[in-house]
Residue, then its C-alpha position, 0 to 999 in steps of 0.5 A: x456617506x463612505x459608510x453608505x457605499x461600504x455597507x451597500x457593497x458589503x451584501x455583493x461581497x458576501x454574496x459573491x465569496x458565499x457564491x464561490x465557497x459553495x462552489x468549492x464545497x460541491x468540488x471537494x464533496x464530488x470529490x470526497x464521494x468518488x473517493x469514498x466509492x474507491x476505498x469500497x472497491x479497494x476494500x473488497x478487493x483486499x478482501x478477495x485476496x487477504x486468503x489467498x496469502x496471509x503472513x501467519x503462515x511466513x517463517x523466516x530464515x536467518x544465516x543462509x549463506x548467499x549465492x552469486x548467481x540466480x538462487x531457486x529459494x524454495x530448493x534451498x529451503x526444501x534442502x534446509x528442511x531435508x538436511x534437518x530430517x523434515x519432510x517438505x515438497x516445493x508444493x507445500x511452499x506458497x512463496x519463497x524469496x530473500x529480505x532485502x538487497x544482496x550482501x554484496x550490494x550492501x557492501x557495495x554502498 
């Protein structure tokens, strides 16, 4: 008799864990597709501006003594190249700017 009433209840319970199972596959598979459409997007935008800065073009400068105040990196750069004998304009500089927080600072911690 119990095993009557079990297997008659059995069909509900699998009906009713399969009816929210479906439920969240719908949610993750909307949500998997919206993601998918934002890596799209994103992917075309980093390809619009990989070329407008690549690294292959970065040189990195070691041993520059800093400055307490507000520094103009490029100047000190075309300064650097002018002292070596090169010739280099501020416009021949995409960007300029240090590595990580200021020495004294470093000290500081």
């Amino acid at each position: 008799m119990v095993t009557s009433i079990v297997q008659a209840f059995i069909p509900q319970v699998i009906t009713g864990t399969k009816a929210s199972l479906n439920e969240q596959i719908e949610s993750l598979v909307l949500e998997n597709n919206i993601l998918i459409d934002q890596v799209a997007e994103l992917t075309i935008q980093a390809d619009r501006v990989e070329p407008l800065y690549n690294r292959r073009n970065c040189l990195r400068f070691t041993g520059i003594p800093e400055t307490e105040d507000k520094e103009d990196t490029d100047k000190i750069i075309v300064d650097m190249a002018s002292e070596l004998g090169a010739n280099l304009f501020i416009e021949e500089i995409d960007h300029s700017h240090r590595l990580g927080p200021p020495i004294a600072i470093q000290r500081k911690a």
